[in-house]
C-alpha positions as CSV (number, residue, x, y, z in Angstrom):
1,X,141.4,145.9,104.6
2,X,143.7,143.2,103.7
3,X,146.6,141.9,106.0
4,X,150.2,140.8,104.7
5,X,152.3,138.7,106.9
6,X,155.8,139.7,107.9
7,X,159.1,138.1,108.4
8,X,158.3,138.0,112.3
9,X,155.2,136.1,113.4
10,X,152.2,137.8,114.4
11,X,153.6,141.3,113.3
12,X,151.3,142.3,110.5
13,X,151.4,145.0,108.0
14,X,147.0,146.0,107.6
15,X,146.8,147.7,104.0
16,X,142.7,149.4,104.1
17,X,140.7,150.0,101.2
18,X,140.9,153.5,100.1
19,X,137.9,154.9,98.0
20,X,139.1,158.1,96.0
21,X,138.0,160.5,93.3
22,X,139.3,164.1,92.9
23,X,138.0,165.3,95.8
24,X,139.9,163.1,98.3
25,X,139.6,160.1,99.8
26,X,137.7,157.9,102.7
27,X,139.4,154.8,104.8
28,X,138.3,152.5,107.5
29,X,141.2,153.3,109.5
30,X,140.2,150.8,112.3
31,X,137.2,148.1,112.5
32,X,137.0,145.8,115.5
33,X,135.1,143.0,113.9
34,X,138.1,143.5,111.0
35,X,140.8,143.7,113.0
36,X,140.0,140.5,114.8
37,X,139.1,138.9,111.9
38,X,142.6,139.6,110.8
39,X,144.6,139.1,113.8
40,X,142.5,136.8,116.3
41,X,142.5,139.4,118.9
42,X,139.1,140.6,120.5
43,X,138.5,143.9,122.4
44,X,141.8,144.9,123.6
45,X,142.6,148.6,123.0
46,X,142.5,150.8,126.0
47,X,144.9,154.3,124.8
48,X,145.1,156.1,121.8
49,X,148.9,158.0,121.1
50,X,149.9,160.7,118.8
51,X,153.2,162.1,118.4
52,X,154.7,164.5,116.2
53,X,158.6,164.3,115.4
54,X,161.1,166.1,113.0
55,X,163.2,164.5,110.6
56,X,165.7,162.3,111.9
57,X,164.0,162.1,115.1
58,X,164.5,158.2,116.6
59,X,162.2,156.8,119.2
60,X,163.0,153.2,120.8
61,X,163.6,150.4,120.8
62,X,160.7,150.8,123.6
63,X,158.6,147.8,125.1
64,X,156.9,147.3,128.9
65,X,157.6,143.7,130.4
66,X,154.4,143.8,133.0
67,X,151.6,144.7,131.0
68,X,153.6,144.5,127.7
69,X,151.2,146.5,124.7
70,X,150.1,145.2,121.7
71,X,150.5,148.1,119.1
72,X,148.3,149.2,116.0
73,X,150.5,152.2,114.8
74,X,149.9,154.7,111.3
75,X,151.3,157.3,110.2
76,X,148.6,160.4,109.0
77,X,151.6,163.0,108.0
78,X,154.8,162.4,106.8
79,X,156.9,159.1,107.1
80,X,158.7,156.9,108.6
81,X,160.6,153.9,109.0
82,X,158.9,151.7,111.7
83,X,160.9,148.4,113.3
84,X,159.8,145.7,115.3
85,X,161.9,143.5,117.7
86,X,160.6,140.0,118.4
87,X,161.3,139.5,121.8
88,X,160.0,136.4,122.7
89,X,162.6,133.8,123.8
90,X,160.1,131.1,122.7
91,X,159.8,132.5,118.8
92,X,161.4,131.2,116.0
93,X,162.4,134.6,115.3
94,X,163.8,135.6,118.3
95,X,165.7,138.6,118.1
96,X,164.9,139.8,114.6
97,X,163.7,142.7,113.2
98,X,161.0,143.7,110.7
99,X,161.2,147.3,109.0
100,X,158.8,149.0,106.7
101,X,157.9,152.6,105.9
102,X,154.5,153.9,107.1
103,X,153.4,157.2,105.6
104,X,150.7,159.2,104.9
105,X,150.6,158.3,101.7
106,X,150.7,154.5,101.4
107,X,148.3,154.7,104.8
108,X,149.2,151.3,105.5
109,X,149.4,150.5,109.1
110,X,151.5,147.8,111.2
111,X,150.2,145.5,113.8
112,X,152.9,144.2,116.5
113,X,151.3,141.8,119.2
114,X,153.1,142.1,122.7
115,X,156.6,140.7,123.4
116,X,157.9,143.0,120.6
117,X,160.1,146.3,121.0
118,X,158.7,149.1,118.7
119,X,160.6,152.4,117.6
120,X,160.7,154.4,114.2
121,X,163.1,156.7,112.6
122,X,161.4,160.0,110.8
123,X,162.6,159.9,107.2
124,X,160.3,163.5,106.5
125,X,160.6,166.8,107.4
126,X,158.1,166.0,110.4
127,X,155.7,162.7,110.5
128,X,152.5,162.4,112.8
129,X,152.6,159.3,114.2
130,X,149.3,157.5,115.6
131,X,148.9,154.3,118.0
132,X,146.4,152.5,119.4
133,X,147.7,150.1,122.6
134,X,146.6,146.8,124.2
135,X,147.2,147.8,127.6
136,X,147.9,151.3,129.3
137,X,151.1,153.2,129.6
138,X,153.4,151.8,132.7
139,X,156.7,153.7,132.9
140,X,157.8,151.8,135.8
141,X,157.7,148.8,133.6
142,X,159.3,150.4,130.5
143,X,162.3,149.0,128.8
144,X,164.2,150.4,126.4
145,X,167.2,148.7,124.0
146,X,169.6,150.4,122.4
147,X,168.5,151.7,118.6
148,X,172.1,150.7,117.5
149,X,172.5,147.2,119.2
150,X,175.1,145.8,117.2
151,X,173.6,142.7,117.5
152,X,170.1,143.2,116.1
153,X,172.4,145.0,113.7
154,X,168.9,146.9,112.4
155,X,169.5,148.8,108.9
156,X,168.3,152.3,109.8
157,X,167.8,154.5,106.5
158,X,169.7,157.1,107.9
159,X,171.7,160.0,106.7
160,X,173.8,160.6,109.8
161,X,173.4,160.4,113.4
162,X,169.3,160.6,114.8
163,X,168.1,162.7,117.2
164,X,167.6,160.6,119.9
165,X,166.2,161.0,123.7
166,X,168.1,160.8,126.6
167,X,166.5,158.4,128.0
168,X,166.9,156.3,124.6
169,X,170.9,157.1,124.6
170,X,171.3,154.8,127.5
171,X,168.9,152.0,125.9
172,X,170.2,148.4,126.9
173,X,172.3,146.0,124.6
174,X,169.9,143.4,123.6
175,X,171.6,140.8,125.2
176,X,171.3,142.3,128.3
177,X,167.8,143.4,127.9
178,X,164.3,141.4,129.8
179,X,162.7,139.6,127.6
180,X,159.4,137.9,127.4
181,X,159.4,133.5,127.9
């Protein structure tokens, strides 16, 4: 596994080694010694995730400000177009975004330490969507910014209007929204 730094520090996009012949293939999808190798962070993951979306389908711009989650996401089926918000007032990069397509079939994974908003856009018919997190699920410390902030102005490939949540319709404007130190 090799790892290829992004525009935003610390957010890392982990490529594996994938061993194929015409009967398939075999990944290390995750190795701790690896990973921290890569990214300096021991232990750490408590909750695995899987969701399963349709085309179009938009989740986020979703973060927790107590017990904020580092995030190892994949994709296994399908694709998408996964973003990450820094969203630590003391970062160079403050306020910027990273994109970059995950899918099944470049198996590449992204690695976004906490104090960054996550969501993804579903660019297949459906996309399986795996994540492995730093810290557990807190809903009462859930935070959510709109997808369409003008001011992270983030280039969605989109063909029209996503399906979005509820709950993510009312996201926050970003200059509004809590933020990490």
């Amino acid at each position: 596994m090799r790892a290829v730094a992004t525009s935003l520090e610390g957010v890392l996009v982990l490529e594996p080694t994938v061993f194929g012949d015409d009967r398939g293939f075999f990944f290390e999808s995750f190795n701790a010694r690896r990973f921290e190798e890569l990214t300096g962070l021991r232990g750490g993951f408590v909750q695995d995730n899987h969701s399963r979306s349709a085309r179009g389908v938009l989740r986020g711009l979703h973060y927790q400000v107590r017990q904020p989650q580092g995030k190892l996401v994949r994709v296994v089926a399908g694709e998408v177009f996964d973003v990450a918000v820094d969203l630590r007032k003391s970062s160079p990069t403050f306020g910027k975004w990273y994109g970059h397509r995950l899918s099944a079939e470049n198996k590449s994974q992204l690695w976004l330490p906490a104090g960054f908003a996550h969501g993804f856009v579903v660019l297949s018919e459906c996309a399986d969507f795996l994540y492995k997190t730093t810290d557990y699920w807190a809903p009462e410390h859930e935070r959510c910014i709109a997808w369409n902030d003008p001011e992270l102005a983030i280039d969605w490939p989109l063909a029209g209007e996503p399906r979005v949540s509820a709950k993510d319709a009312q996201g926050t404007a970003f200059r509004d929204a809590e933020v990490f130190p």
